[in-house]
FIBA-262998 format. One record per atom (N, C-alpha, C): chain; residue in one letter; atom name; x, y, z; residue number from 1. Coordinates in pm, 1 decimal, decimal comma, padded with zeros to 6 digits, m for minus. Layout:
% residues N
   ch   aa   at          x          y          z     i
    A    a   CA          X          Y          Z   NUM
...
This chain:
% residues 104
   ch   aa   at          x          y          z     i
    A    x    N    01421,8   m02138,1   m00019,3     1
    A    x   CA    01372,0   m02047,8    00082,4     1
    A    x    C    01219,2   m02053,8    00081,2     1
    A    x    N    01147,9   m02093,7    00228,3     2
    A    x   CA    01006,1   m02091,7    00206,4     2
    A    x    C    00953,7   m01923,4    00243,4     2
    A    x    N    00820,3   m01921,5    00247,0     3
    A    x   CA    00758,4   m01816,0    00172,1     3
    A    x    C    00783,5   m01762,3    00324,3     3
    A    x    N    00759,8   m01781,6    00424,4     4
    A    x   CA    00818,2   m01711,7    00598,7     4
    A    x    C    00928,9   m01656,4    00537,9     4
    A    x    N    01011,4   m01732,7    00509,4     5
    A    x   CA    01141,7   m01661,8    00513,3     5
    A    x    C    01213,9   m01582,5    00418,9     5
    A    x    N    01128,2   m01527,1    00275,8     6
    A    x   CA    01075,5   m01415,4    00198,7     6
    A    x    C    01074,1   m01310,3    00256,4     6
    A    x    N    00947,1   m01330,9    00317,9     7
    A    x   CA    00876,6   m01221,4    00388,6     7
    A    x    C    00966,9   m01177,8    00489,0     7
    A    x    N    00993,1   m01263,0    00571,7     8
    A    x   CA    01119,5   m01238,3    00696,3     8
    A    x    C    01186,1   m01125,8    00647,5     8
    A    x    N    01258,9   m01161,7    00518,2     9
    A    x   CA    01371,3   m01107,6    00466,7     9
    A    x    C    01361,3   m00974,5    00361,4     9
    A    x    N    01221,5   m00956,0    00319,9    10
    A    x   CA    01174,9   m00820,6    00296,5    10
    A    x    C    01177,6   m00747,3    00362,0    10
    A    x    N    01088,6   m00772,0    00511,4    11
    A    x   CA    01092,7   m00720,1    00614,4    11
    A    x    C    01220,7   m00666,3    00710,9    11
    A    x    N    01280,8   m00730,2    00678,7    12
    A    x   CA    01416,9   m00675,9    00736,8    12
    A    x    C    01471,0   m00595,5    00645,0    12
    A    x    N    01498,5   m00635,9    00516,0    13
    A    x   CA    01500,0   m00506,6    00427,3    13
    A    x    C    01438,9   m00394,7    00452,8    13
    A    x    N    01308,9   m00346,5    00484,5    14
    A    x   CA    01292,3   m00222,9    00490,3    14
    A    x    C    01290,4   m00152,9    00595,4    14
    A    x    N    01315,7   m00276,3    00738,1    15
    A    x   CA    01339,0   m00175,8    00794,9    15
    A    x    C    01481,1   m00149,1    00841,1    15
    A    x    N    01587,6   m00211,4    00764,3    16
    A    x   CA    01704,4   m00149,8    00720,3    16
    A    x    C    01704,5   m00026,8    00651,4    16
    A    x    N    01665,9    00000,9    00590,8    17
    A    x   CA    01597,1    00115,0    00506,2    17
    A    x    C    01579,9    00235,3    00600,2    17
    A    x    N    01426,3    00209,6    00722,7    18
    A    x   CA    01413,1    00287,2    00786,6    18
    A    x    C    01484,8    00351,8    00843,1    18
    A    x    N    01659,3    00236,0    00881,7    19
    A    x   CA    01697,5    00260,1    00994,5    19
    A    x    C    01790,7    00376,6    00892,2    19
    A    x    N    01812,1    00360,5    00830,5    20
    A    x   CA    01876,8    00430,2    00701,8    20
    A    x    C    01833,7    00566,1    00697,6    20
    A    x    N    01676,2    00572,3    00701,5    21
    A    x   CA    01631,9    00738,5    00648,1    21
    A    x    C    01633,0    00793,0    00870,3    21
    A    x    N    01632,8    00708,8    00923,7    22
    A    x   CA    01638,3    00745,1    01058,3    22
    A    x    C    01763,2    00815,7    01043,7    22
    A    x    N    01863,0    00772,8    01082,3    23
    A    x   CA    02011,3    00821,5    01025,4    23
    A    x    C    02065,0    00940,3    01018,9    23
    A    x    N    01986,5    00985,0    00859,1    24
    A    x   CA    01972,6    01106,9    00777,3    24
    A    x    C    01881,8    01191,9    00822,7    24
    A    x    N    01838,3    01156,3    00959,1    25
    A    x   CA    01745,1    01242,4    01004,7    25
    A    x    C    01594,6    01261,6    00866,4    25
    A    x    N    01592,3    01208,6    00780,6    26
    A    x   CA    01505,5    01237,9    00640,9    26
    A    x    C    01559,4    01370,5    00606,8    26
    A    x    N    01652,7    01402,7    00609,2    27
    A    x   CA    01684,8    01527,5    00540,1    27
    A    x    C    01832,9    01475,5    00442,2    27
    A    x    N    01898,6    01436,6    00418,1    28
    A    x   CA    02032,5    01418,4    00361,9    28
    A    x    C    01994,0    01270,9    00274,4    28
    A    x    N    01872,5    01249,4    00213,8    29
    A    x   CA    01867,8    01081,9    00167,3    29
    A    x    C    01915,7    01090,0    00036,0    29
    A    x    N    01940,6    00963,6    00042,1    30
    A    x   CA    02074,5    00917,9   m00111,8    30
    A    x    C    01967,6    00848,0   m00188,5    30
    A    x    N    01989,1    00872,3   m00301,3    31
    A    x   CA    01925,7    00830,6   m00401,8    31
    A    x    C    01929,6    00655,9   m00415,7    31
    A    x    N    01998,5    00601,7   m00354,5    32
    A    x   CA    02021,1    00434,8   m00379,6    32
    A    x    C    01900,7    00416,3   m00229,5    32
    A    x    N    01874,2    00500,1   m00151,9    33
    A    x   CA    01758,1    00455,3   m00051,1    33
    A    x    C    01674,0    00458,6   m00113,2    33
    A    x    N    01611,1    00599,2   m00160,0    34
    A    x   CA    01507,4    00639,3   m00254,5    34
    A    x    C    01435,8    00555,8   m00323,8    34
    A    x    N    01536,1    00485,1   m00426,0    35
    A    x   CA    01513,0    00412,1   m00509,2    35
    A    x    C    01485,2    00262,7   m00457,2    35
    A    x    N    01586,4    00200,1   m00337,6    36
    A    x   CA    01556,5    00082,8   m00280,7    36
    A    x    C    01404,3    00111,2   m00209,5    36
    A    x    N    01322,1    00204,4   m00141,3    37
    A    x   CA    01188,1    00231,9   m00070,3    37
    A    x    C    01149,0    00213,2   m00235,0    37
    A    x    N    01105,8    00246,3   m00325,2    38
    A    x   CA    01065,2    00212,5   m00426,9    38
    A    x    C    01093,7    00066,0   m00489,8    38
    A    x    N    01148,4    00012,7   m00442,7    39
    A    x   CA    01131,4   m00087,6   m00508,3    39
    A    x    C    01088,5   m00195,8   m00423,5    39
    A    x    N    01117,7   m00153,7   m00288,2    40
    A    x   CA    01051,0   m00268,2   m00113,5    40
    A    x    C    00892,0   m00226,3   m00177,3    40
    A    x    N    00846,2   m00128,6   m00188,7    41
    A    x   CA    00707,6   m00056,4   m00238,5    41
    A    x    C    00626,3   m00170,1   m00322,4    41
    A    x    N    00702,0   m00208,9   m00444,8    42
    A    x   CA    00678,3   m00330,7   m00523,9    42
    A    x    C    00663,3   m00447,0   m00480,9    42
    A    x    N    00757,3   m00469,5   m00375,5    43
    A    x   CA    00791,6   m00594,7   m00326,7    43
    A    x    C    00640,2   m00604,9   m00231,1    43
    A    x    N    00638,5   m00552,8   m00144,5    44
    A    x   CA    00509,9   m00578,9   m00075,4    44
    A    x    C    00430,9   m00605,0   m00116,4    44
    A    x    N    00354,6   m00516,7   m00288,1    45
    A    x   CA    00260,4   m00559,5   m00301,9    45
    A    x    C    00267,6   m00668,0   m00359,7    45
    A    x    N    00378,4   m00732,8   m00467,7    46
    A    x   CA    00355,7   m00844,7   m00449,0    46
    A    x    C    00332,2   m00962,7   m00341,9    46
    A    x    N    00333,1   m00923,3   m00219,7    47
    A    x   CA    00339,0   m00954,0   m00122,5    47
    A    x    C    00196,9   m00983,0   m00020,6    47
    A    x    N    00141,1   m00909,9   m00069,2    48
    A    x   CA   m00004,6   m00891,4   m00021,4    48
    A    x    C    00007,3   m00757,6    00080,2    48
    A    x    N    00148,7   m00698,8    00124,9    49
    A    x   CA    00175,7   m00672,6    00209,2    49
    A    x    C    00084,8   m00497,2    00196,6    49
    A    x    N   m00030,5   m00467,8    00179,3    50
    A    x   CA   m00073,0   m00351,9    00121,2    50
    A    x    C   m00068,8   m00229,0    00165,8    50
    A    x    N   m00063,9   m00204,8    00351,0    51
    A    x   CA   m00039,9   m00127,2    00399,2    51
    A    x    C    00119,6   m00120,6    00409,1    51
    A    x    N    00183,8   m00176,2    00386,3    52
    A    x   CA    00368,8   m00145,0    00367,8    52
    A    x    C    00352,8   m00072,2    00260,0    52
    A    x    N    00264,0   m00124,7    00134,1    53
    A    x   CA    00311,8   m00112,5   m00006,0    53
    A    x    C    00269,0    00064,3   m00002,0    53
    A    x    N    00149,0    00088,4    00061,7    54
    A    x   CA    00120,6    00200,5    00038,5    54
    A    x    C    00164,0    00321,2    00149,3    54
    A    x    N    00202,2    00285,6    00218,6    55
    A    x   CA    00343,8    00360,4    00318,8    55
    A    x    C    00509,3    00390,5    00255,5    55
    A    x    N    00551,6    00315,9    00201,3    56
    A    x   CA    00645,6    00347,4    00117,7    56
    A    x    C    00654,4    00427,1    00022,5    56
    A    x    N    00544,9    00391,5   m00028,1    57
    A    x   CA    00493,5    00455,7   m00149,1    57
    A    x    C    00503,5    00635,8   m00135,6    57
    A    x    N    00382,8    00641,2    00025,2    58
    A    x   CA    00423,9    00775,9    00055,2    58
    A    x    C    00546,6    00859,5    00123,4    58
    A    x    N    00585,9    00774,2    00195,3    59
    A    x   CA    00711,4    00794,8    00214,1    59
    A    x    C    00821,0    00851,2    00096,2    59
    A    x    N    00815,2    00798,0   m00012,1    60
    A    x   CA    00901,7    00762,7   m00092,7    60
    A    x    C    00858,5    00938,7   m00194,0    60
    A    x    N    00693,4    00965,9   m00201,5    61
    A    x   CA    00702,7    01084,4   m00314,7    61
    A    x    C    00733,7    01197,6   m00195,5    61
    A    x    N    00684,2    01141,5   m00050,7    62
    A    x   CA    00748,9    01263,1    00017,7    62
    A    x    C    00890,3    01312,2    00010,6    62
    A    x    N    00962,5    01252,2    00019,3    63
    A    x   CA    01067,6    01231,5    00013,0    63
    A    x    C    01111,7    01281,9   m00129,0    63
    A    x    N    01062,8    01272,4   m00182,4    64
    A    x   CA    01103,8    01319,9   m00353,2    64
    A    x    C    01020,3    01460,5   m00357,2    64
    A    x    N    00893,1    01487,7   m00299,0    65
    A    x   CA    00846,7    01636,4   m00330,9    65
    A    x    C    00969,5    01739,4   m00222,4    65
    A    x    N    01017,1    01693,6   m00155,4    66
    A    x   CA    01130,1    01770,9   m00059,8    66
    A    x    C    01228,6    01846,7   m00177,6    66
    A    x    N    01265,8    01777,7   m00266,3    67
    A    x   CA    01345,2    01833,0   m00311,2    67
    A    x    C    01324,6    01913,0   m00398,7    67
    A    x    N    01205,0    01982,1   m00436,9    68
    A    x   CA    01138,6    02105,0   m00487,2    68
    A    x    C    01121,2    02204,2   m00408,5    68
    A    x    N    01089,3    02192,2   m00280,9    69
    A    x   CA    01070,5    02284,6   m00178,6    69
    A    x    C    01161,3    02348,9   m00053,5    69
    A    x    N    01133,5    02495,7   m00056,7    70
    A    x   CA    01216,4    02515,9    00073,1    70
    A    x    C    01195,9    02469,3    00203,0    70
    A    x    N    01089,1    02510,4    00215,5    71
    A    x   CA    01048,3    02427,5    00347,4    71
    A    x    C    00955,3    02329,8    00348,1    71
    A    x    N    00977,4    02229,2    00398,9    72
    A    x   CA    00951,7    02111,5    00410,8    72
    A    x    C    00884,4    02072,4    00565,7    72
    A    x    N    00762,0    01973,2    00601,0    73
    A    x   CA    00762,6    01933,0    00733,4    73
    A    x    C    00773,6    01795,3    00692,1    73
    A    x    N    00877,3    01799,9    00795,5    74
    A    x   CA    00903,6    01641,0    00844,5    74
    A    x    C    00811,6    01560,2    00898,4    74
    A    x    N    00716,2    01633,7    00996,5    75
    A    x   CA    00616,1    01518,8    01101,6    75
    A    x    C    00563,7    01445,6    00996,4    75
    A    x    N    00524,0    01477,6    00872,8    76
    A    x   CA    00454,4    01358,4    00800,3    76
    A    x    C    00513,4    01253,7    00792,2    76
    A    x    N    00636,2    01255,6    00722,2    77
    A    x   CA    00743,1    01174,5    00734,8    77
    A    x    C    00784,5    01083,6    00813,3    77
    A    x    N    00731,9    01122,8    00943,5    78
    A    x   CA    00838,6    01044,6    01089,4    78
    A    x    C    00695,3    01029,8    01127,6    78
    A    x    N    00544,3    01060,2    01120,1    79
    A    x   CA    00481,6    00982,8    01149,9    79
    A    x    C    00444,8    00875,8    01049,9    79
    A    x    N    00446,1    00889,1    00974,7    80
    A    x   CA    00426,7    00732,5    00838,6    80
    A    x    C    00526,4    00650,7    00902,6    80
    A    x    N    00647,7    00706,7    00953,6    81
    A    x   CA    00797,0    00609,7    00925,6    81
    A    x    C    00764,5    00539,1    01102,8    81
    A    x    N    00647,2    00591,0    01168,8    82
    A    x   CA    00642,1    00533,5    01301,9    82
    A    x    C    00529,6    00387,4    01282,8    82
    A    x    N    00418,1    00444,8    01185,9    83
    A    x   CA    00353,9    00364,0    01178,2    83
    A    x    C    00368,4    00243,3    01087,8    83
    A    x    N    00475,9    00279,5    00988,7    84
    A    x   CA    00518,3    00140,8    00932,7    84
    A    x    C    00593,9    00022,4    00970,7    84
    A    x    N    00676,0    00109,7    01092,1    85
    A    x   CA    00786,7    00033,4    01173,3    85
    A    x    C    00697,2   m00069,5    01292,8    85
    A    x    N    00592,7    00027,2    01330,5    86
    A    x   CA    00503,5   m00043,4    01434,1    86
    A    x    C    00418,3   m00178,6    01351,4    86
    A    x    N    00421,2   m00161,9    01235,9    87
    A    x   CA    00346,6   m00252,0    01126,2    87
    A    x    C    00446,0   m00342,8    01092,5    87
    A    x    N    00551,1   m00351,6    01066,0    88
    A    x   CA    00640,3   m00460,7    01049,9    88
    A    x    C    00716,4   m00560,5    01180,7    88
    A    x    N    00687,6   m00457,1    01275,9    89
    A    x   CA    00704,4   m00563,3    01400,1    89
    A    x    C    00607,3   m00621,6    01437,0    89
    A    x    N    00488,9   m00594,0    01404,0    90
    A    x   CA    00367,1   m00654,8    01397,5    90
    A    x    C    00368,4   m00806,6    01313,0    90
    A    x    N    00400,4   m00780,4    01195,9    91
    A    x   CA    00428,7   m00864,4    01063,1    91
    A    x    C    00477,3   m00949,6    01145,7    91
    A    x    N    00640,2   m00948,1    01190,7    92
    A    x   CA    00718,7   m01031,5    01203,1    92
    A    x    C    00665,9   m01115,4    01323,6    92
    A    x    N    00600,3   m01095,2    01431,7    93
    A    x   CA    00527,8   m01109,6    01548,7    93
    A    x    C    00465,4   m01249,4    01490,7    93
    A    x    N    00351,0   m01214,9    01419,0    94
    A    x   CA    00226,0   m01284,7    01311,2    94
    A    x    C    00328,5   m01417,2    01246,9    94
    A    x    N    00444,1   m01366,9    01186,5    95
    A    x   CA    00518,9   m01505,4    01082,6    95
    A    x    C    00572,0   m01571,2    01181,5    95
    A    x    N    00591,3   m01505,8    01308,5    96
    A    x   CA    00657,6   m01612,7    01425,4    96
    A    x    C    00502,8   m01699,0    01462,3    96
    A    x    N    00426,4   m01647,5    01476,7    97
    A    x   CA    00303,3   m01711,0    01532,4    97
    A    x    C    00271,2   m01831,8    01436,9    97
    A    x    N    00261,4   m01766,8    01287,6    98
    A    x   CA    00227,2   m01876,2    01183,5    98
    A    x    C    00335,3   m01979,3    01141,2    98
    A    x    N    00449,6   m01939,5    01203,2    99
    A    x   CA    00588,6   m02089,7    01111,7    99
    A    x    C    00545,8   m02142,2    01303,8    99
    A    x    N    00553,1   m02090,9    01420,3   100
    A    x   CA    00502,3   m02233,8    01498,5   100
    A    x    C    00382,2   m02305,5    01504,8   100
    A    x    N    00268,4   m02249,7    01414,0   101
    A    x   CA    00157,5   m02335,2    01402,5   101
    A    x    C    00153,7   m02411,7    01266,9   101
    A    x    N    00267,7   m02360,6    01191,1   102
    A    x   CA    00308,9   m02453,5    01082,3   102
    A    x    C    00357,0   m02557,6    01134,9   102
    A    x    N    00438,8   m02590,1    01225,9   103
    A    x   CA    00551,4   m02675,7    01253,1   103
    A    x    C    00481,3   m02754,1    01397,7   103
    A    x    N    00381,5   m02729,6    01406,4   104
    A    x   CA    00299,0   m02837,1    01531,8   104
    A    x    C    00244,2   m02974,5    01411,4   104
């Protein structure tokens, strides 16, 4: 597998993920998401991917300070989860651009 198709496939990972905490509305999340956004978190930065890495990241303690509190706001939540989604279709946009100027 070349390094496009890594990334491809991270990328679709998380935003499987997203589509995941979309779902749950961010209120009902399972601990095997939790833990998978924590570990896509890793993956990016090995990745170079730094604004994913550090979107997840918050995503991920938001998501974990919820469960200390009664009330909770979501907009943080669903705006991070807008701007990461708008950032990975971006990504994927960019690896289409770069595997056809690979392949000229």
């Amino acid at each position: 597998m070349n390094k496009y198709e890594e990334l491809l496939e991270l990328i679709n990972r998380i935003q499987e993920n997203l589509v995941d905490l979309f779902s749950s509305g961010f209120n009902a999340v399972h601990d095997s998401t939790l833990n998978e956004l924590k570990e896509l978190s890793s993956l990016c930065e090995s990745f170079g991917l730094s604004f994913g890495n550090e979107s997840l990241k918050r995503i991920y303690e938001k998501l974990m300070s919820k469960r200390h509190v009664f009330e909770f706001d979501y907009s943080e939540c669903v705006d991070e989860y807008c701007k990461l989604n708008e950032y990975l279709v971006r990504c994927k946009q960019k690896l289409e651009i770069m595997k056809l100027k690979d392949s000229l």
